[in-house]
C-alpha positions as CSV (number, residue, x, y, z in Angstrom):
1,X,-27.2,-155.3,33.2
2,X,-29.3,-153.3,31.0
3,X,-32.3,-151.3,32.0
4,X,-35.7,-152.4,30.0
5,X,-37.7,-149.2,28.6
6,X,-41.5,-150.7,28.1
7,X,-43.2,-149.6,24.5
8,X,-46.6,-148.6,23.8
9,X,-48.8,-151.2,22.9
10,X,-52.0,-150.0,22.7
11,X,-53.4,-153.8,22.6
12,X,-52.1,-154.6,25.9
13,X,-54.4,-152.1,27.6
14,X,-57.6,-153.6,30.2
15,X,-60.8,-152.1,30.4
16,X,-62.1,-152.1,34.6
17,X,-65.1,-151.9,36.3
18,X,-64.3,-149.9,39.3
19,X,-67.8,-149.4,41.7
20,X,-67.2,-146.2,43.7
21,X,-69.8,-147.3,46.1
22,X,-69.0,-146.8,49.6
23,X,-65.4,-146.1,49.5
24,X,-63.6,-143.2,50.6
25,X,-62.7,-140.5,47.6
26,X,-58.7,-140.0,48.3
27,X,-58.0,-143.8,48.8
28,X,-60.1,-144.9,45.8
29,X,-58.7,-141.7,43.5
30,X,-54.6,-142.9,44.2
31,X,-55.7,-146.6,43.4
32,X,-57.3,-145.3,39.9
33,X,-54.6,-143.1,39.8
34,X,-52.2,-145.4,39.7
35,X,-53.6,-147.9,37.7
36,X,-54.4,-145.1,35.0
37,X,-50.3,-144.8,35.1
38,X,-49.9,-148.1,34.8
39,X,-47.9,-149.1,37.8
40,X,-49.3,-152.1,38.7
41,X,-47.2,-153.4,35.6
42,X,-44.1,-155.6,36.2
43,X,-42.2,-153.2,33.3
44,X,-43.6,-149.6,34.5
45,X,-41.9,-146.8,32.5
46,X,-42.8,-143.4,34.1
47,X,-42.7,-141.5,30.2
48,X,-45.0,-144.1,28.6
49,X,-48.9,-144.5,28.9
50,X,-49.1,-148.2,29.7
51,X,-52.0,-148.2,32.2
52,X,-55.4,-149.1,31.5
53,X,-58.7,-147.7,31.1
54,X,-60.7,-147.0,33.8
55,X,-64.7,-146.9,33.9
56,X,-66.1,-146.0,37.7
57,X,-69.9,-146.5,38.5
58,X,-71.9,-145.0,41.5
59,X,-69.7,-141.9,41.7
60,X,-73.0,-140.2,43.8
61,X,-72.1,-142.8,46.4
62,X,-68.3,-142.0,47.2
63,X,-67.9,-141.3,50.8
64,X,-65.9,-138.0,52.3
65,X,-64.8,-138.3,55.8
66,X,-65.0,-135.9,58.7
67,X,-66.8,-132.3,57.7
68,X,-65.6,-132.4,53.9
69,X,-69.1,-132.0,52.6
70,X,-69.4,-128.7,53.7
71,X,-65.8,-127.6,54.4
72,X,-64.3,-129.1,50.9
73,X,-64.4,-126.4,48.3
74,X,-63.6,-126.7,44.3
75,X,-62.3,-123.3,42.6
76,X,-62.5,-122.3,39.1
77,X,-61.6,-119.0,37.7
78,X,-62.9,-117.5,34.1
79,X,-59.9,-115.5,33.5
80,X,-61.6,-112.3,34.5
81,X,-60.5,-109.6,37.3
82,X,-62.8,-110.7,40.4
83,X,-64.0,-114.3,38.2
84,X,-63.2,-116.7,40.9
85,X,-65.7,-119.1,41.7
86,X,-65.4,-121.7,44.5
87,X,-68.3,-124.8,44.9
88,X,-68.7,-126.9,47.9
89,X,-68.4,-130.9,47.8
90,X,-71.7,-130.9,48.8
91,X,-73.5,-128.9,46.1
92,X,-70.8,-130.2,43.5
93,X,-72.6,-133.8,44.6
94,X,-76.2,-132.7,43.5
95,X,-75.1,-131.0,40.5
96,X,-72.0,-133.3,38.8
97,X,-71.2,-136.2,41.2
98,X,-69.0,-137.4,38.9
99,X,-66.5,-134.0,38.5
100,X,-65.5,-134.9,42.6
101,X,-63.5,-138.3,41.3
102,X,-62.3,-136.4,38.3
103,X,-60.8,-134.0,40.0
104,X,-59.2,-136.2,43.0
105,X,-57.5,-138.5,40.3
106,X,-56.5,-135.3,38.0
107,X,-54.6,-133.9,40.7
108,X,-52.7,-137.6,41.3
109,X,-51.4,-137.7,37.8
110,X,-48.5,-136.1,36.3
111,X,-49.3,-132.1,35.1
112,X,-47.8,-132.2,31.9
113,X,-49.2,-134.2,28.3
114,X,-49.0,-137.3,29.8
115,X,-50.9,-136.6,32.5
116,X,-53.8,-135.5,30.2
117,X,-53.9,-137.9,27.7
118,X,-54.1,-140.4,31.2
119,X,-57.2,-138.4,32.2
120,X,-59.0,-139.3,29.0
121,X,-58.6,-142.9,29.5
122,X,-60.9,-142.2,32.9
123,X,-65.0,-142.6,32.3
124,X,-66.5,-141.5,36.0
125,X,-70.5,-142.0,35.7
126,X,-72.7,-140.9,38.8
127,X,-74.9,-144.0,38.5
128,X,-74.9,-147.5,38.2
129,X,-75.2,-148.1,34.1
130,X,-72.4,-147.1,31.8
131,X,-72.1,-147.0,27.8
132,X,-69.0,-149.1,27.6
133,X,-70.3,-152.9,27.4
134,X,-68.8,-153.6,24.0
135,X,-65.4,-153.4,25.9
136,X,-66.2,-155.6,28.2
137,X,-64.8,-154.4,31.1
138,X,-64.1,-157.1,34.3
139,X,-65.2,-155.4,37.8
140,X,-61.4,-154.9,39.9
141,X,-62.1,-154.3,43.8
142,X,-59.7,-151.5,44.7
């Protein structure tokens, strides 16, 4: 018996369609998540980036259940004595709809350099149209 480590093989990589419209943020951001990892693959190595990339549509239209518009809140801090700012879900909707997927599958990944090199290969647009035709990518229902 001999275990199989997977290598990188940038060729092997997908490019999906993922419409956010509709679907509840946590359940959708794991599934991306995951498939960002790659571990829908047969031969998933947890150390190499095998997954694929992701492009999500309609990010304005992702659902939150329960009072999370108003009760949800996203920190940031500028590094400064007293510089902690905090946004709602709801404002953070009007203003970047598509930072409230980013930052659901960026906390699903791993927090080290593979984690952020997987968070590049994620392209979250609020509305329908996105710039990445020439790649083709086929629409998966998560």
């Amino acid at each position: 018996m001999k275990t199989e480590s997977a290598k990188f093989d940038p060729d092997k990589r997908k490019w999906i369609l993922v419409d956010a419209d509709g679907k509840i943020l946590g359940r959708l951001a794991s599934k991306i998540a995951a498939r960002l990892r790659g571990k829908h693959l047969p031969n998933f190595t947890p150390h190499v980036d095998m997954g694929d990339f992701v492009v999500v549509v309609n990010a304005e239209k992702v659902r939150l259940t329960g009072r999370k518009w108003d009760q949800k809140m996203y920190y940031r801090h500028s590094g400064y004595m007293g510089g902690l700012r905090s946004t709602s879900a709801k404002k953070m909707r009007q203003e970047h709809p598509e930072r409230i997927i980013y930052h659901a599958v960026k906390g699903m990944l791993p927090k080290n350099r593979l984690g952020r090199k997987l968070l590049k290969k994620l392209k979250v647009y609020a509305g329908p149209d996105h710039p990445h035709g020439a790649q083709q990518p086929e629409p998966v229902d998560l």
